[in-house]
Backbone as a printed PyTorch tensor [residue, N CA C, xyz], in Angstrom:
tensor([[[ 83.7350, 111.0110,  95.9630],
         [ 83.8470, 109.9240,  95.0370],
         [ 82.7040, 108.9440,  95.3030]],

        [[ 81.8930, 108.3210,  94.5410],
         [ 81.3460, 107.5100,  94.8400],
         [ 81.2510, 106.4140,  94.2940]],

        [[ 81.1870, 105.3230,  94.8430],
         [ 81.0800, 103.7990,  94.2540],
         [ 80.6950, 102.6250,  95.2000]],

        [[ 80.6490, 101.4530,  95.0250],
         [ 79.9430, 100.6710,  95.5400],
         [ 80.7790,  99.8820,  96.3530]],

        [[ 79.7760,  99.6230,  97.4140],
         [ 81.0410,  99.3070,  98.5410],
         [ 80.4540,  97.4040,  98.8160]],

        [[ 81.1410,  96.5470,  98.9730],
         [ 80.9760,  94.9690,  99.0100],
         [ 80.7140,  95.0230, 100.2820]],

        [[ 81.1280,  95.6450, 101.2760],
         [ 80.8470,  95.2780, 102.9310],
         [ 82.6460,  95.0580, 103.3810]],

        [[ 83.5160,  95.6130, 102.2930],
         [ 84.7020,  95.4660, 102.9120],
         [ 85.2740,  97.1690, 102.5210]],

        [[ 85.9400,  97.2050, 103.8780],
         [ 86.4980,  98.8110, 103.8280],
         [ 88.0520,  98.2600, 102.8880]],

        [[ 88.3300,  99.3810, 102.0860],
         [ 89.6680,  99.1740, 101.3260],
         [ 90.6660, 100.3590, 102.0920]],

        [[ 91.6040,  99.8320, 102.5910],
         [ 92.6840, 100.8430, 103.1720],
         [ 93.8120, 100.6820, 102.2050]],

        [[ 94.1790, 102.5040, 101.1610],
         [ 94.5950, 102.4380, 100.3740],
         [ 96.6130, 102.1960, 100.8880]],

        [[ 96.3310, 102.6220, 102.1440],
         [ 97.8430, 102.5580, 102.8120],
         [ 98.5100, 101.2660, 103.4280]],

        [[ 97.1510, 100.3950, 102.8160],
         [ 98.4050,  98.8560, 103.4340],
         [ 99.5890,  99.0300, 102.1190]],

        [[100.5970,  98.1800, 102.5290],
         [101.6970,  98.3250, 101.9280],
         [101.6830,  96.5750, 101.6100]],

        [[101.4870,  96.4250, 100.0210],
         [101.7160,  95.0570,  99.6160],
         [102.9340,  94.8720,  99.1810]],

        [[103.3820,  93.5320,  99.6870],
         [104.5240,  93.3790,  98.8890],
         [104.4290,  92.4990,  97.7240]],

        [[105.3450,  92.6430,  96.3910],
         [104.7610,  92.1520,  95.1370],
         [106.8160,  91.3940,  94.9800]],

        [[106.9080,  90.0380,  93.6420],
         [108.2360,  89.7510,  94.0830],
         [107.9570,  90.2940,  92.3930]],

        [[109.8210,  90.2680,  91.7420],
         [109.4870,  90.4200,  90.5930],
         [109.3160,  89.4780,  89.6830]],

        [[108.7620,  88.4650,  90.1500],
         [108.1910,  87.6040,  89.3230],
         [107.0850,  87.9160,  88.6540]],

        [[106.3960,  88.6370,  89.6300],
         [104.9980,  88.7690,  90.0510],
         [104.7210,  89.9080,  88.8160]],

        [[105.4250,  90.7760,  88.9800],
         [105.5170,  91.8520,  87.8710],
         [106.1040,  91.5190,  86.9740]],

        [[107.1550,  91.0060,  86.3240],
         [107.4760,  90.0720,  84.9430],
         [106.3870,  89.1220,  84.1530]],

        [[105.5680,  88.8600,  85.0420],
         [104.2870,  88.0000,  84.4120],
         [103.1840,  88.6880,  84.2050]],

        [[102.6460,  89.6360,  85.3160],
         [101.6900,  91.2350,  84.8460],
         [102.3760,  91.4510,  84.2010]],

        [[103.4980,  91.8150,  84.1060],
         [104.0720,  93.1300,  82.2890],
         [103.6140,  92.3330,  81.4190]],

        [[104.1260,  91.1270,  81.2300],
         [103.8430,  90.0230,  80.0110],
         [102.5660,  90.1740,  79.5660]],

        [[101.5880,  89.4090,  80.5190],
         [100.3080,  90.3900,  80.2530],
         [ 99.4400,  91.0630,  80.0470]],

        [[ 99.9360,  92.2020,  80.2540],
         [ 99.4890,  93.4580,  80.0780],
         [100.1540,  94.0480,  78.3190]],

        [[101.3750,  92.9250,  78.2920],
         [101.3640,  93.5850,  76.9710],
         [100.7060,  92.4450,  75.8400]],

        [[100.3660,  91.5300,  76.0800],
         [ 99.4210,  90.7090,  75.3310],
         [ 98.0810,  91.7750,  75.5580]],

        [[ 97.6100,  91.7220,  76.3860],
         [ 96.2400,  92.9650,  76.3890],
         [ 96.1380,  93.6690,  75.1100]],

        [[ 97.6860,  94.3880,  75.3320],
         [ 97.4220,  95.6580,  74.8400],
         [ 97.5190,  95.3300,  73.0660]],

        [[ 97.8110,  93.8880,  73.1240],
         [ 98.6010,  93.9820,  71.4540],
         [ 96.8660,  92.9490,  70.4490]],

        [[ 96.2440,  92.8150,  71.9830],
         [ 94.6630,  92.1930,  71.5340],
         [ 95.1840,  90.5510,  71.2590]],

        [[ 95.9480,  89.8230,  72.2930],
         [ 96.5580,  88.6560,  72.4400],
         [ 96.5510,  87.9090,  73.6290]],

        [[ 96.2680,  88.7240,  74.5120],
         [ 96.2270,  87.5840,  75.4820],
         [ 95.6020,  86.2010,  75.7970]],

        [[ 96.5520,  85.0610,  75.8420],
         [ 96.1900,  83.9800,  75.9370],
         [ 95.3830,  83.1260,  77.3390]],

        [[ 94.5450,  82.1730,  77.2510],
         [ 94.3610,  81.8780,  78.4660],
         [ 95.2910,  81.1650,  79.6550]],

        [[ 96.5340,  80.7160,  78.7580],
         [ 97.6760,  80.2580,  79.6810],
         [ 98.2010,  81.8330,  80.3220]],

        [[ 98.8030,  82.2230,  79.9390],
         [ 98.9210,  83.5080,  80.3540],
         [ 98.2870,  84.0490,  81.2770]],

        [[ 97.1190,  84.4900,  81.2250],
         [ 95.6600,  84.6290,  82.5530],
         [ 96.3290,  83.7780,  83.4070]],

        [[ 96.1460,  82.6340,  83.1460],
         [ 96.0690,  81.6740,  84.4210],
         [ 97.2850,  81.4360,  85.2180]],

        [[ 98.5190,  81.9000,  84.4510],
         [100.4020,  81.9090,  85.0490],
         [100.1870,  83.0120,  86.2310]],

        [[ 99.2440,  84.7380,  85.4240],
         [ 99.2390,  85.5250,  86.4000],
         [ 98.5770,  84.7590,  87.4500]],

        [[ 97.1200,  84.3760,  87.6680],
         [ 96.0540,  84.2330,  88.2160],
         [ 96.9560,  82.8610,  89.3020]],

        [[ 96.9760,  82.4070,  88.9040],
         [ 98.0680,  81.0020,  89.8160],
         [ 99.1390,  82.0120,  90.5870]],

        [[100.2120,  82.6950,  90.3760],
         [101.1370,  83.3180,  90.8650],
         [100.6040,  84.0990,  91.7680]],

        [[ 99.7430,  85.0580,  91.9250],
         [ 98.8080,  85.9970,  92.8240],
         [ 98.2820,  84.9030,  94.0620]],

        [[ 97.5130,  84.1830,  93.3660],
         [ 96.8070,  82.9670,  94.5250],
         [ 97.7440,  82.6480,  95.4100]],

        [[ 99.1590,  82.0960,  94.3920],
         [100.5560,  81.7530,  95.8530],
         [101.5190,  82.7240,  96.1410]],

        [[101.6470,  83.7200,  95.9270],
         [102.3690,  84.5770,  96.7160],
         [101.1300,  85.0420,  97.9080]],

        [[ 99.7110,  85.5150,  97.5690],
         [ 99.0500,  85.8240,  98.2520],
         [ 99.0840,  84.8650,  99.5210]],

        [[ 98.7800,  83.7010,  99.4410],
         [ 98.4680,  82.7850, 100.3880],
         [100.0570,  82.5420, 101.4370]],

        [[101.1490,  81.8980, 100.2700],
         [102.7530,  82.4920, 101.2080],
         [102.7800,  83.6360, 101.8330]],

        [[102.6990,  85.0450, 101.7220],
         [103.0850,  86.3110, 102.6690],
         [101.3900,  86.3910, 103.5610]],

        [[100.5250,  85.6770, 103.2070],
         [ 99.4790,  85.9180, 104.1300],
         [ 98.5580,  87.2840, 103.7800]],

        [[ 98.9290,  87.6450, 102.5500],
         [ 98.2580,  88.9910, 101.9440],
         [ 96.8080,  88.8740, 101.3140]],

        [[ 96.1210,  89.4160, 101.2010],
         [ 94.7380,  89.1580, 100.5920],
         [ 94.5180,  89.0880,  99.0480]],

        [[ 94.6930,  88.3980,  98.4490],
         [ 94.4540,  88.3390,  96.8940],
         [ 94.1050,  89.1040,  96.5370]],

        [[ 93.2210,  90.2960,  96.7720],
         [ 92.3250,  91.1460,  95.8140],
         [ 93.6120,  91.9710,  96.1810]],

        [[ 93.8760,  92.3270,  97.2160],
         [ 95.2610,  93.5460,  97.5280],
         [ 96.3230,  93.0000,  96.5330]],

        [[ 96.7730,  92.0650,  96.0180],
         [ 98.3880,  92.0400,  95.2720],
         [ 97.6560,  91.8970,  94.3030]],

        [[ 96.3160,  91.3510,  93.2440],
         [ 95.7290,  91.3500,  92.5060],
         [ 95.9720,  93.0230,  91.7940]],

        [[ 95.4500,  94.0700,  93.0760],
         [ 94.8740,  95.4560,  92.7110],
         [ 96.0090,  96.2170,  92.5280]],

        [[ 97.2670,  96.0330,  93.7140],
         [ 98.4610,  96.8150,  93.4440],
         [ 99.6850,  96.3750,  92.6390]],

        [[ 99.1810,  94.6940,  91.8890],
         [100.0800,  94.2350,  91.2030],
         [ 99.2520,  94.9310,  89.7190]],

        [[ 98.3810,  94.8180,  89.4190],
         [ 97.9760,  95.6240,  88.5510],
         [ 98.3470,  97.3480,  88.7410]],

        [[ 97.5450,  97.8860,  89.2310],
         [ 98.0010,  99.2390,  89.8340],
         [100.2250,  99.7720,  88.8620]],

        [[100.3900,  98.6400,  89.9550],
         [102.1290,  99.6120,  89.6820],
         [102.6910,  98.6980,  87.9800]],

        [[102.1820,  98.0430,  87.4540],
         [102.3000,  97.7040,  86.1090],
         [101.6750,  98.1990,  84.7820]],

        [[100.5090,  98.6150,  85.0310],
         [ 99.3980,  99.5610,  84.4020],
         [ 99.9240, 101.1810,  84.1830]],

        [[100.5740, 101.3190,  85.8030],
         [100.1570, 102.7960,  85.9480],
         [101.5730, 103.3830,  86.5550]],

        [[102.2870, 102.8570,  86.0810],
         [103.6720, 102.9450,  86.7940],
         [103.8730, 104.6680,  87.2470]],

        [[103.2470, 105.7200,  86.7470],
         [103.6280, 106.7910,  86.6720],
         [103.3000, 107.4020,  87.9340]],

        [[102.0610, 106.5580,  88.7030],
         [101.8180, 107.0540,  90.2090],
         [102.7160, 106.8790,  91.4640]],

        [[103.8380, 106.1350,  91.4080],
         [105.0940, 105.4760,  91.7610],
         [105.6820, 107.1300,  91.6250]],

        [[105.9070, 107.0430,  90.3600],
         [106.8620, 108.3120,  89.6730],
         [106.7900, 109.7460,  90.0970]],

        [[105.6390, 110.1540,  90.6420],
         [104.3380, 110.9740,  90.9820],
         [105.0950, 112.0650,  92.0190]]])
């Protein structure tokens, strides 16, 4: 596989934890995306919620960012 690496290794086996808030506001989201609606309040409910759960459990933003996207997007790799 190849792609571009920032100077940070990604370990696909940390285990994030996500609440379901977190995913009630990605679904929301994701279905504004999809319907060619998404608002900038919206963006910013997800984008705010990620910042403080990230910073509360001590998790890295881009990690609940990637696997809060990930299992809302792609639910079927869960399913797998």
């Amino acid at each position: 596989m190849r792609g571009i690496r920032l100077g940070r290794s990604y370990d696909p086996v940390v285990a994030v934890e996500l609440t379901d808030e977190l995913i009630e506001l990605e679904s929301a989201a994701w279905a504004e995306i999809q319907a060619g609606a998404l608002t900038v309040e919206t963006a910013e409910a997800v984008q705010a919620a990620i910042r403080a759960h990230a910073e509360a459990t001590g998790q890295s933003r881009l990690d609940v960012e990637t696997e809060l996207k990930r299992r809302v997007r792609h639910p079927e790799i869960d399913e797998g």
